[in-house]
DOKOL-610953 format. One line per 10 residues: number of its first residue (from 0); their letters; for each residue x, y, z of N, C-alpha, C. Coordinates in steps of 0.1 Angstrom, whole numbers, plus 2048, in hexadecimal, padded with zeros to 3 digits. Layout:
NUM) A) X:Y:Z:X:Y:Z:X:Y:Z | ...
//
This chain:
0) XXXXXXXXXX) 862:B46:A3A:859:B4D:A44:860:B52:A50 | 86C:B49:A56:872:B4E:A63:878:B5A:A61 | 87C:B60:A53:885:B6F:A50:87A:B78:A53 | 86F:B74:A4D:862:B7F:A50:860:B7F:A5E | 85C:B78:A66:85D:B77:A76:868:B7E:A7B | 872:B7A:A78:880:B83:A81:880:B8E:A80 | 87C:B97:A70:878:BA1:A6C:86F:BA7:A77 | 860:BA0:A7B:858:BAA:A7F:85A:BAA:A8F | 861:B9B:A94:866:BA2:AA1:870:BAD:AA0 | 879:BAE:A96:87E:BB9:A9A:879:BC4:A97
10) XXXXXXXXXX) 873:BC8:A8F:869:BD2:A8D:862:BD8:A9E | 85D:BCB:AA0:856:BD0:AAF:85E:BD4:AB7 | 869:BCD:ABA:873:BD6:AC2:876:BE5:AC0 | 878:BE4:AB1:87C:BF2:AAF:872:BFB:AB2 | 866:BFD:AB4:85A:C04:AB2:85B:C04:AC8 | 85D:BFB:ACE:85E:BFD:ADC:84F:BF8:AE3 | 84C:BF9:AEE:83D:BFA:AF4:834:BFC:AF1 | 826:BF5:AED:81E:BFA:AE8:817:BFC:AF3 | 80B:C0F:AED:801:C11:AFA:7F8:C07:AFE | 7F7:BFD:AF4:7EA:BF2:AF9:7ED:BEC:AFF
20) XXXXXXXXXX) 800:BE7:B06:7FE:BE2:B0D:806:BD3:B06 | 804:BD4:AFA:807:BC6:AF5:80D:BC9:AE5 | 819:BC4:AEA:823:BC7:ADE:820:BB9:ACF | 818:BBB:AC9:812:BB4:ABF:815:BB8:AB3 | 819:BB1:AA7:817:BB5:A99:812:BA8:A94 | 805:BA7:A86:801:B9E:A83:80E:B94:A78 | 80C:B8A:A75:813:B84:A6B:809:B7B:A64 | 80C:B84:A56:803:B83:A4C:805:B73:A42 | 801:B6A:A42:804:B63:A3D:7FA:B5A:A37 | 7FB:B55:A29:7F0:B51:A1E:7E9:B46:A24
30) XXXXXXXXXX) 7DF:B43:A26:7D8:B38:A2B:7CF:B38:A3D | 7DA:B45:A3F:7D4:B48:A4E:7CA:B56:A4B | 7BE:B58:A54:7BA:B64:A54:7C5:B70:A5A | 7C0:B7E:A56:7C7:B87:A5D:7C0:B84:A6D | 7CF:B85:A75:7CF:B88:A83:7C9:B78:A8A | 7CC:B70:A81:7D0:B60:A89:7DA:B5C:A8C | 7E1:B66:A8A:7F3:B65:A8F:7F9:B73:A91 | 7FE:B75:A9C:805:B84:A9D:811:B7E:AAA | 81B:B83:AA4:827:B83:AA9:828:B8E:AB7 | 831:B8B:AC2:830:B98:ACD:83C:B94:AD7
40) XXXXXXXXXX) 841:BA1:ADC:84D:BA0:AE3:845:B9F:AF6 | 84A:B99:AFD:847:B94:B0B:84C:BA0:B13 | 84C:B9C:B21:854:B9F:B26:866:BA3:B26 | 86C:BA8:B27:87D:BA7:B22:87D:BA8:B1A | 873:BA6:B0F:87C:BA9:B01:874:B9B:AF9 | 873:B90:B00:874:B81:AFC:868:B81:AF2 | 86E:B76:AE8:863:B78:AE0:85A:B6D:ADF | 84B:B71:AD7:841:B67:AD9:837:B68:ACE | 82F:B5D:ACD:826:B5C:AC3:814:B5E:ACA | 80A:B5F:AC0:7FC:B61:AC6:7F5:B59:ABD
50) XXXXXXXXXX) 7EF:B50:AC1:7E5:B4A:AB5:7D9:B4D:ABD | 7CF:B54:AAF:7C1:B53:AB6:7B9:B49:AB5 | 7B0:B44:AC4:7AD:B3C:AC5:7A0:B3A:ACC | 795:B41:AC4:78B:B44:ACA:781:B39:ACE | 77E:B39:ADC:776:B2D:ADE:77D:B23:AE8 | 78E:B25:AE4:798:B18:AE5:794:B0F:AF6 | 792:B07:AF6:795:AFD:B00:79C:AF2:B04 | 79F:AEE:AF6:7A9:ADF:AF7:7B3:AE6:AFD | 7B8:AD9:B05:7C6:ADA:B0D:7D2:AE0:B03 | 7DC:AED:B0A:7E9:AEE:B05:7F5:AE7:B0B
60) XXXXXXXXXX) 7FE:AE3:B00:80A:AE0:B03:80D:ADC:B0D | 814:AD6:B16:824:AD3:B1C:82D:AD9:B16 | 835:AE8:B18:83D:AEB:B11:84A:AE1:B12 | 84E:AD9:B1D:857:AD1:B1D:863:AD3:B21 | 866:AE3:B21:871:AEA:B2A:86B:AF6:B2C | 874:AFA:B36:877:B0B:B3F:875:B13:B32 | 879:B11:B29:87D:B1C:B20:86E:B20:B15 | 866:B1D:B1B:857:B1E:B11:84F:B25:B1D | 842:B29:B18:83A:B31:B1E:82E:B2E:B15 | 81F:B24:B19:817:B24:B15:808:B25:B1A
70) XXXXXXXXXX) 805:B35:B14:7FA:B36:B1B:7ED:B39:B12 | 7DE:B3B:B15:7D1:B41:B11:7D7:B52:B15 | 7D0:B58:B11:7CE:B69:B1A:7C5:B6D:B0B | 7BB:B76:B11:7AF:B7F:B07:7BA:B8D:B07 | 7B7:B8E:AFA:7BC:BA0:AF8:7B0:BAA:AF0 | 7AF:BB4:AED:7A4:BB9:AEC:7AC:BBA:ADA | 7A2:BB7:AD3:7A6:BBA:AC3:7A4:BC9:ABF | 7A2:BD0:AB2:7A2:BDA:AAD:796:BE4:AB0 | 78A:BDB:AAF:77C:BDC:AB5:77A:BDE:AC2 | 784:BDA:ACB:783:BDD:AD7:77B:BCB:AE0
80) XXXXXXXXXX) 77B:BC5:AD4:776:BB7:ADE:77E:BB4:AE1 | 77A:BA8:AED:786:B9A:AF1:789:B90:AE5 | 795:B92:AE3:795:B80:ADA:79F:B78:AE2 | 79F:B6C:AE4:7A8:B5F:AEA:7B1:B5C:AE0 | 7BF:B5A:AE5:7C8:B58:AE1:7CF:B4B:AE5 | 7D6:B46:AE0:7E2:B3E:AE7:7EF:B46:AE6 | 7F7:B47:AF1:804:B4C:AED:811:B44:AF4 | 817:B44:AE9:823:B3E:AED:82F:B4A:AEF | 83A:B49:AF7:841:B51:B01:853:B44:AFD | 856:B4F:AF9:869:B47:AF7:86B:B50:B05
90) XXXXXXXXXX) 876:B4C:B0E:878:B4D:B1E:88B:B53:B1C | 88B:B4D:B11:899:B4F:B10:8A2:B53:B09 | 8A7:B5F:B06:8AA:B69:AFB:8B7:B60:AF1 | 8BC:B54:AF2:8C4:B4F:AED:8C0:B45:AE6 | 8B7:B43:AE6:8AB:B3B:ADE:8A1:B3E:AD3 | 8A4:B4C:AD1:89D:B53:AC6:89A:B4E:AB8 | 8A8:B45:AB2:8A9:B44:AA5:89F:B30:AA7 | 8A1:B2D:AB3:89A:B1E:AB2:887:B20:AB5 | 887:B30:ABD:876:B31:ABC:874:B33:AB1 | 87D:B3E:AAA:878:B41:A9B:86E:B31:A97
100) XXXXXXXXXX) 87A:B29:A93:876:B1A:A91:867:B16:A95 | 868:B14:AA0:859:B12:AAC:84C:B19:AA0 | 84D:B2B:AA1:843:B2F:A9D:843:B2F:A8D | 849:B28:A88:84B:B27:A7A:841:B1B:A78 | 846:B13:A80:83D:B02:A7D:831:B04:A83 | 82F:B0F:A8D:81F:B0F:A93:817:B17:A84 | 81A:B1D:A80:816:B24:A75:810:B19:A67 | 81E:B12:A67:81D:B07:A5B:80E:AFF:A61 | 813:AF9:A6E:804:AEF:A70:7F7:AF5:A71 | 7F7:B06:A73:7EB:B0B:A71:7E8:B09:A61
110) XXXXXXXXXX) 7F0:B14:A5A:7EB:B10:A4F:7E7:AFD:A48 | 7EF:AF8:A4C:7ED:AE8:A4D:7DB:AE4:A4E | 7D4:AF0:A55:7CE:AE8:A5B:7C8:AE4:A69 | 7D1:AE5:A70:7D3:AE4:A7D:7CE:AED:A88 | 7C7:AEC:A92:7C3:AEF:A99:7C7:AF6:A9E | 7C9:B05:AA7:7D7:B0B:AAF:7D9:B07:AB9 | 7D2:AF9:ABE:7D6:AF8:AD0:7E0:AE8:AC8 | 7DD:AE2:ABC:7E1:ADA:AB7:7F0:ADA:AB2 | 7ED:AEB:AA8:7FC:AF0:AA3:809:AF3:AAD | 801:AF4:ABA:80C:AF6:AC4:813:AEA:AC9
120) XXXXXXXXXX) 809:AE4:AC6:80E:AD3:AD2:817:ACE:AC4 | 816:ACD:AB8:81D:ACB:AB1:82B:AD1:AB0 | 82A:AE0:AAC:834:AE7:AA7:840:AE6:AB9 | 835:AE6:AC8:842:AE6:AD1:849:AD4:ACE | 841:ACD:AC8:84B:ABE:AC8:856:ABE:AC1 | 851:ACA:AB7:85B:AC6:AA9:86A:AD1:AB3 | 862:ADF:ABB:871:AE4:ABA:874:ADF:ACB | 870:AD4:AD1:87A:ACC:AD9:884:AC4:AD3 | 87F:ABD:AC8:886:AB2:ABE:891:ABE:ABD | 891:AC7:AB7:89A:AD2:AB3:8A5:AD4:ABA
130) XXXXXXXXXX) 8A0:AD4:AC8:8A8:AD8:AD2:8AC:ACC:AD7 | 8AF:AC1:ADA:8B1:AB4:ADE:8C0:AB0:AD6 | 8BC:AB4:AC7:8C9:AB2:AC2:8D7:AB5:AC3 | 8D7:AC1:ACF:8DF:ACC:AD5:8E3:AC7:AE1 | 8DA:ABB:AE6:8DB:AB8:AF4:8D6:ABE:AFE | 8CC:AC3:AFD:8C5:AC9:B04:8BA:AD5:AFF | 8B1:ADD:B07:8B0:ADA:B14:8A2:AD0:B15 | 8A7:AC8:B23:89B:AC7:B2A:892:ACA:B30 | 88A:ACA:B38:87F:ACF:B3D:884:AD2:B48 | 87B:ADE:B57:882:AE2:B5F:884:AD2:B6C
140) XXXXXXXXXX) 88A:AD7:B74:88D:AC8:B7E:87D:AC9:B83 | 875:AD3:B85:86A:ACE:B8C:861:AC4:B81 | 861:ACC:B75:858:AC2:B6D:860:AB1:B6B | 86A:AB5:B69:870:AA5:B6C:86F:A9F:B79 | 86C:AA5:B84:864:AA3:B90:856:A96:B8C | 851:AA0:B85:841:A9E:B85:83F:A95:B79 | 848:A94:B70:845:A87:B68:84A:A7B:B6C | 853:A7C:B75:856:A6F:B7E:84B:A67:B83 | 846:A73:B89:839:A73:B92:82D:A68:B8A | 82D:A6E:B81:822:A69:B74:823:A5E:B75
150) XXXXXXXXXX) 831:A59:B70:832:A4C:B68:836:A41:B75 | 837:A48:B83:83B:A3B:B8A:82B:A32:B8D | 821:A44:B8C:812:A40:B86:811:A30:B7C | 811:A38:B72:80C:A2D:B62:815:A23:B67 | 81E:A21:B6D:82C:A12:B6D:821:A0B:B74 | 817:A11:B81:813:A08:B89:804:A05:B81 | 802:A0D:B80:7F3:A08:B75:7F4:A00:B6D | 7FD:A01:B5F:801:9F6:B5A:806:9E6:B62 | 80D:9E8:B66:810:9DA:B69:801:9D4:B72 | 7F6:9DB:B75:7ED:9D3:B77:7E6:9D0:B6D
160) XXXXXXXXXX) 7E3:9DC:B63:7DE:9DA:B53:7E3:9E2:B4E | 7ED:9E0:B45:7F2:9E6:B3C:7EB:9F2:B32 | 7E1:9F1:B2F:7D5:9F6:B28:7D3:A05:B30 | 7D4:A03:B3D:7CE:A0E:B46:7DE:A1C:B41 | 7E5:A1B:B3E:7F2:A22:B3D:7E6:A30:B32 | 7DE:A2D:B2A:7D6:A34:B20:7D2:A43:B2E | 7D1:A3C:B37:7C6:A47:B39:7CF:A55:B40 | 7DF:A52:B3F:7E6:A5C:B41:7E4:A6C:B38 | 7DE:A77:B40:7DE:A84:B36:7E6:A90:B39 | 7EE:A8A:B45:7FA:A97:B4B:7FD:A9A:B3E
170) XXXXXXXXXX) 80C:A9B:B31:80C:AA0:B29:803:AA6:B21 | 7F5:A9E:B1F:7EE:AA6:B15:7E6:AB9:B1A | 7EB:AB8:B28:7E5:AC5:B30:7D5:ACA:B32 | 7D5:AB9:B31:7CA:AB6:B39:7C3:ABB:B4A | 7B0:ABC:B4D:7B2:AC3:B59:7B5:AB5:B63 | 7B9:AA8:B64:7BF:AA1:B69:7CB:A98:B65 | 7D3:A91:B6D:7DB:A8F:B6A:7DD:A7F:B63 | 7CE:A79:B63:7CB:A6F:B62:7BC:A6C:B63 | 7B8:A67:B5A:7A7:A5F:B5D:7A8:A51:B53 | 7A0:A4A:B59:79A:A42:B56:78A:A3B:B5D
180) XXXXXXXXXX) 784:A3E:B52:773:A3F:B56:76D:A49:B5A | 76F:A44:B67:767:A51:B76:770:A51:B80 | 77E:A51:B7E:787:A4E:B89:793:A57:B83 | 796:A64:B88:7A0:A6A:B85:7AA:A6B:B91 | 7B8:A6B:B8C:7C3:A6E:B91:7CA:A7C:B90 | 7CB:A82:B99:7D3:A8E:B99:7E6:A8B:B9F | 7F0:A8A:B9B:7FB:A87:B9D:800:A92:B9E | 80B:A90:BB0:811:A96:BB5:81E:A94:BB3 | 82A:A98:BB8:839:A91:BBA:842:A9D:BC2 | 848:A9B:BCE:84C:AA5:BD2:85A:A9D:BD5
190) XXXXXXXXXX) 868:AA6:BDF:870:AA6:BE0:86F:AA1:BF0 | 879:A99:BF4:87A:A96:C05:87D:AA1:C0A | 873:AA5:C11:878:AB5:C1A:86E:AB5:C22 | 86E:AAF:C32:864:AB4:C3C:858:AA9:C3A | 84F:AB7:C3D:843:AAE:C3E:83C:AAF:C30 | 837:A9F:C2B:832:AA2:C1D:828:AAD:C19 | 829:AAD:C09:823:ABB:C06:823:ABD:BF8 | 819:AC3:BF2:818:AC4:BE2:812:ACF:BE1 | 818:AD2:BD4:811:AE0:BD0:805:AE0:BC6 | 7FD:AE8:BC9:7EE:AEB:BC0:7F2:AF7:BBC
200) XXXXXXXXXX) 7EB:AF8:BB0:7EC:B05:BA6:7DB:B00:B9E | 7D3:B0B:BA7:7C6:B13:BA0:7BF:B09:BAC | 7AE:B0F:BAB:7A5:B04:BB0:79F:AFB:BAC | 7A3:AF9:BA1:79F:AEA:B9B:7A9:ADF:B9B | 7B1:AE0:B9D:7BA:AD7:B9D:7B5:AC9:BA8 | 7AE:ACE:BAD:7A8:AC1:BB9:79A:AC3:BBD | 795:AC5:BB2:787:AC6:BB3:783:AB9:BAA | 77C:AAE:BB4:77B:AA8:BAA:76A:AA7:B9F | 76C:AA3:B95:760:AA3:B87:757:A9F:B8F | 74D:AA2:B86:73D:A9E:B8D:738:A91:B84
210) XXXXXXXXXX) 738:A86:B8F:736:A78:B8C:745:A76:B91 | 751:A75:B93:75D:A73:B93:764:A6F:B9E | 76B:A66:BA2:76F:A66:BAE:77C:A6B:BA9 | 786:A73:BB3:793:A79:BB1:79D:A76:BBD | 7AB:A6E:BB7:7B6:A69:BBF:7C0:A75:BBC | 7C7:A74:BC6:7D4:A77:BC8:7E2:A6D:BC8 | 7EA:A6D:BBF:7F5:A66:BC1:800:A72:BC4 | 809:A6C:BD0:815:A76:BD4:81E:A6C:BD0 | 828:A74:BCF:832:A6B:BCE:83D:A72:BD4 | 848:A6E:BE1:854:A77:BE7:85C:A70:BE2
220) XXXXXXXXXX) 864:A78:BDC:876:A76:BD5:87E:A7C:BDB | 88A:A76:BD8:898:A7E:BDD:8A2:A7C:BCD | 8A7:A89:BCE:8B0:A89:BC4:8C2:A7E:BC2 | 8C3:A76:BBC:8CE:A71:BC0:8D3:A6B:BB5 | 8E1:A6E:BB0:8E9:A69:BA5:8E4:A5B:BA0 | 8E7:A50:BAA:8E9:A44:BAA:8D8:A3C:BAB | 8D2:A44:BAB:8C2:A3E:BB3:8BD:A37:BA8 | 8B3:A2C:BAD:8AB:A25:BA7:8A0:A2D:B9E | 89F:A33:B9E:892:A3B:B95:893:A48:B8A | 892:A43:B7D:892:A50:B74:88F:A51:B67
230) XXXXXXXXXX) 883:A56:B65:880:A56:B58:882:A4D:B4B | 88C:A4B:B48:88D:A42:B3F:88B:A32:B43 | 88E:A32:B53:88D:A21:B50:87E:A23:B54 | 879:A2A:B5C:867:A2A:B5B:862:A2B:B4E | 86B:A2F:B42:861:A30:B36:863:A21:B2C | 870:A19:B32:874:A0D:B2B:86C:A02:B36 | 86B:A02:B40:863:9F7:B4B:853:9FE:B43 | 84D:A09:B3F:840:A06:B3D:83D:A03:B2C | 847:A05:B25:84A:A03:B17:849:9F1:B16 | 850:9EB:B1F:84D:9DB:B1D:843:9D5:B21
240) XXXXXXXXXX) 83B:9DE:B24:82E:9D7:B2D:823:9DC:B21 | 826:9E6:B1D:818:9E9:B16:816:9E7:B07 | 80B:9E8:AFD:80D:9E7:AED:811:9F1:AE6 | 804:9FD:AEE:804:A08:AE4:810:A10:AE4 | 81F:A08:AE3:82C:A0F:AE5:82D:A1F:ADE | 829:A20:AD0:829:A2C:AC9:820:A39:AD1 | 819:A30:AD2:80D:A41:ADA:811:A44:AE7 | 817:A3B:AF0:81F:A41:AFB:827:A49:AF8 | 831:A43:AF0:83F:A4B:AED:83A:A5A:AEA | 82E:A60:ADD:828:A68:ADE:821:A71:AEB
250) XXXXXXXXXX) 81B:A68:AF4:818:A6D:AFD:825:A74:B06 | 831:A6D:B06:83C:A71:B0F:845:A7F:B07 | 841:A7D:AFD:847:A8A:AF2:83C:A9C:AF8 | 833:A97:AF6:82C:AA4:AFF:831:AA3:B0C | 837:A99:B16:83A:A9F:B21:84A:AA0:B22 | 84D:AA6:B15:85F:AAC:B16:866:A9E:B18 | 863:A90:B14:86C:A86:B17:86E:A81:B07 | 87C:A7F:B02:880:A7E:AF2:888:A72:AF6 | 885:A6B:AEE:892:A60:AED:89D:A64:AEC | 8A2:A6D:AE4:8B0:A72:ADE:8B4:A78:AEB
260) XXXXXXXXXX) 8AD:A7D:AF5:8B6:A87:B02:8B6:A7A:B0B | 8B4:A6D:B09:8B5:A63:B14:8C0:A64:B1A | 8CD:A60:B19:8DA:A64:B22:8D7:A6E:B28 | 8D4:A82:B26:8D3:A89:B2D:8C4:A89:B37 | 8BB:A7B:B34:8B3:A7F:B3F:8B6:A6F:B4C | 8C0:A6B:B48:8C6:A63:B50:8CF:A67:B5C | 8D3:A6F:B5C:8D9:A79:B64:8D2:A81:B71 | 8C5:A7D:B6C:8B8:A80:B7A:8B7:A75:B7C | 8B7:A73:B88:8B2:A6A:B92:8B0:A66:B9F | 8A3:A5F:BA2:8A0:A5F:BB1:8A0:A54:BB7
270) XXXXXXXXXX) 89B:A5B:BC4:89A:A4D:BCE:88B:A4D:BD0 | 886:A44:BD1:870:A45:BD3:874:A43:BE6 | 870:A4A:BEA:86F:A4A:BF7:85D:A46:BFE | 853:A47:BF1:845:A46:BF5:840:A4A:BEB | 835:A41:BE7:829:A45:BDE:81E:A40:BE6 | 815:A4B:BE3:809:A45:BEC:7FC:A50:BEB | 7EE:A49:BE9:7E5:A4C:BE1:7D6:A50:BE9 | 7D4:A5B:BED:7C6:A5F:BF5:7BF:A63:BEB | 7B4:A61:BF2:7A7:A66:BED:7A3:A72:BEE | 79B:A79:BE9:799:A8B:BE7:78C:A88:BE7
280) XXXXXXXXXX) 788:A8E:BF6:77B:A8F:BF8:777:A9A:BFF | 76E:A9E:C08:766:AAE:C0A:771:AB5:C13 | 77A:AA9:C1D:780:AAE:C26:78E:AAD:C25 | 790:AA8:C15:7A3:AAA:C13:7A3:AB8:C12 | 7AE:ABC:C1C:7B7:ACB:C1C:7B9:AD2:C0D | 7B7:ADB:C09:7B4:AE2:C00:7AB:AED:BFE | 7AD:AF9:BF6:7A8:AFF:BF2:79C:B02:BEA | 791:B06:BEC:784:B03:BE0:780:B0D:BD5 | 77A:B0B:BCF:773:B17:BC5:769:B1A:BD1 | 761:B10:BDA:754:B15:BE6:759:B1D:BEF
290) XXXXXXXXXX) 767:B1B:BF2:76C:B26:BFB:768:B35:BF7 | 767:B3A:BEB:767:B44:BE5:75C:B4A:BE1 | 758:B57:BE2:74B:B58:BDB:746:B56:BCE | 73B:B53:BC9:73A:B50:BBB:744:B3F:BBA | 74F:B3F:BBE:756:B34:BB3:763:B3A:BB0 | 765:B47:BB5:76D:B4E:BAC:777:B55:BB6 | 783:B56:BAE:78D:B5B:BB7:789:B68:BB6 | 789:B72:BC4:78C:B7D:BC4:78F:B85:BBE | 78A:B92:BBB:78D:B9C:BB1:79E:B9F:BB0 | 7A6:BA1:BA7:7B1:BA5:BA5:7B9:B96:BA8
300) XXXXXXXXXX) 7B5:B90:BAB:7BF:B81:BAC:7BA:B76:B9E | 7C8:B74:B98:7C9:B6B:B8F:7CB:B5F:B91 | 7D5:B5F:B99:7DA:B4C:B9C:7D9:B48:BA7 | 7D9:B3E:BAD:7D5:B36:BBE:7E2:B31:BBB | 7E8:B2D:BC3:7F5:B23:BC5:7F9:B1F:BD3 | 7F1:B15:BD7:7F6:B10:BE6:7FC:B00:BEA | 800:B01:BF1:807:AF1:BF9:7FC:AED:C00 | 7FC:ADD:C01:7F2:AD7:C08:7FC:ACA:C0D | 7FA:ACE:C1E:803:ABF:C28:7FC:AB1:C23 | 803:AAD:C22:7FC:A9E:C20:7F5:AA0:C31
310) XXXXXXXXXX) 7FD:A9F:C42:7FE:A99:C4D:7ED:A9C:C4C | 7E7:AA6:C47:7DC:AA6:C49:7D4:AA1:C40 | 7D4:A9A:C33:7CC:A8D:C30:7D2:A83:C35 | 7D8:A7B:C3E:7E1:A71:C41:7C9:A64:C43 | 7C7:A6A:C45:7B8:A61:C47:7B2:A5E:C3B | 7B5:A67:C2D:7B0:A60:C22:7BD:A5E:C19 | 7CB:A56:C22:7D1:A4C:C18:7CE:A42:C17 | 7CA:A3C:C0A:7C8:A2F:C07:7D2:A23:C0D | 7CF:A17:C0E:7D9:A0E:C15:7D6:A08:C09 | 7E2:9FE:C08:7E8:9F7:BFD:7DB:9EF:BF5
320) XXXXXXXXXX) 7D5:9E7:BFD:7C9:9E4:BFB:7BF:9E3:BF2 | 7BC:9F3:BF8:7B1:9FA:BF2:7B9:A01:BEA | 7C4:A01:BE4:7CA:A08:BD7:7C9:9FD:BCF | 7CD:9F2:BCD:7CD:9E5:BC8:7BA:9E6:BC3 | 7B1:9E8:BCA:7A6:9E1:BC7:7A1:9ED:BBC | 7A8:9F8:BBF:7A1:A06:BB7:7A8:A04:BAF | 7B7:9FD:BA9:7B9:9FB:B9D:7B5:9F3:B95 | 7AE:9E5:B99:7A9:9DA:B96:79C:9DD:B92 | 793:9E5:B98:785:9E7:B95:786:9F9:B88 | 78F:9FA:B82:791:A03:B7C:788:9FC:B6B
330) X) 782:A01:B66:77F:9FA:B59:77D:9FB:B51
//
């Protein structure tokens, strides 16, 4: 099937721009309907896959590196309606013959059966495994940022109950980064520079559920050869503490972390200069959907992306305390 794919990306190329806007050819294959899969060239040239996915809501992927692109977008079909898509986006034109791969196995686990927000989370594990064997690549330094972030998270949860490590859903792309019960966590992790600070991307990101109370954990790093903190010993300090060792390791495989790249993810490392945990309540600094009319961003604007100072929640950080008793009364 990947000779037929290379085929119809090149085909597309050869044909150039399309007037709709979207450079698509379907790929016809026995067990799929026509137009549950169409092949399309990106931006530059790069190539990508479309699964239709009408309805879709479950969480997509952690691509797990720089070099993936996974998104939803509606395109209008033949009829002229909207249909929902998932599309995946190769970023890097020297990677061609290993997406081939990627959209080959998304294909197999559709026909399999599989779900398309399912076939994705599958098919990107199998072609990180792919790429790992090569020694690379990893994920970008910010997301290795933010899975630090995570797990300096689950390290501290666990060791008060081991059990609580479950309620981690950063890899699964989840809209938080963590729940358990009625108590969600959104995880931060920034770099030492100035005055603290994290970035939000959309207005939900700190809006918290209805019934829900919603934390913030930050966490400020510094980058440093020699430093106490990095990925792997956070995934072996919460690996001895807990049972469900297999379904973490799973869990850590959606967020771009492989056993087999351990040496190359040893090579990051930090210093924890502060972790520390406020509360999100009417008057933490932030951006709203209420600010807005309707709920809704502004006409012509797609994405929000802002910084938020910590100096100005410094009144809803939790003190040691009352972090301790919110872990304890968790249930």
């Amino acid at each position: 099937m990947i000779d037929q794919m290379l085929q119809i990306w090149a085909q597309i190329e050869r044909l150039g721009p399309s007037p709709s806007g979207l450079d698509a050819m379907p790929l016809d294959v026995e067990g799929l309907r026509s137009g549950d899969a169409l092949l399309c060239l990106g931006d530059g040239g790069t190539r990508g896959i479309l699964l239709r996915n009408p309805g879709g809501r479950a969480p997509l992927p952690n691509p797990g590196c720089g070099r993936l692109n996974i998104t939803r977008q509606q395109f209008q079909n033949g009829q002229g309606n909207a249909e929902t898509y998932i599309r995946i986006d190769c970023l890097e034109s020297d990677l061609k013959e290993p997406f081939g791969f990627l959209a080959n196995r998304v294909v197999d686990h559709l026909v399999g059966g599989a779900t398309p927000s399912r076939a994705c989370m599958d098919a990107v594990l199998d072609f990180r495994r792919l790429l790992s064997r090569s020694g690379g690549p990893l994920p970008s330094q910010e997301e290795i940022l933010g899975l630090t972030g995570e797990l300096l998270l689950i390290d501290r949860l666990a060791r008060h109950r081991p059990e609580l490590w479950k309620g981690w859903n950063g890899p699964m792309g989840s809209a938080c980064d963590y729940s358990w019960g009625t108590d969600d966590i959104e995880v931060k992790a920034s770099h030492l520079s100035g005055e603290p600070r994290f970035t939000v991307n959309g207005l939900d990101q700190l809006e918290p559920a209805e019934g829900h109370s919603l934390y913030l954990c930050h966490s400020i790093l510094s980058s440093n050869p020699i430093g106490p903190v990095c990925v792997p010993d956070l995934v072996d300090s919460i690996l001895a503490i807990i049972q469900d060792q297999e379904e973490f390791s799973e869990r850590l495989s959606h967020a771009g972390y492989l056993e087999e790249q351990k040496d190359l993810w040893l090579e990051h490392r930090f210093t924890l200069h502060e972790m520390s945990m406020y509360t999100v309540t009417d008057d933490f600094p932030r951006i709203r959907k209420s600010d807005f009319a309707d709920g809704c961003l502004p006409p012509g604007i797609a994405k929000l992306r802002f910084d938020v100072l910590l100096g100005n929640a410094a009144h809803l950080r939790m003190s040691e305390e009352d972090l301790s008793r919110t872990i304890l009364a968790m249930e």
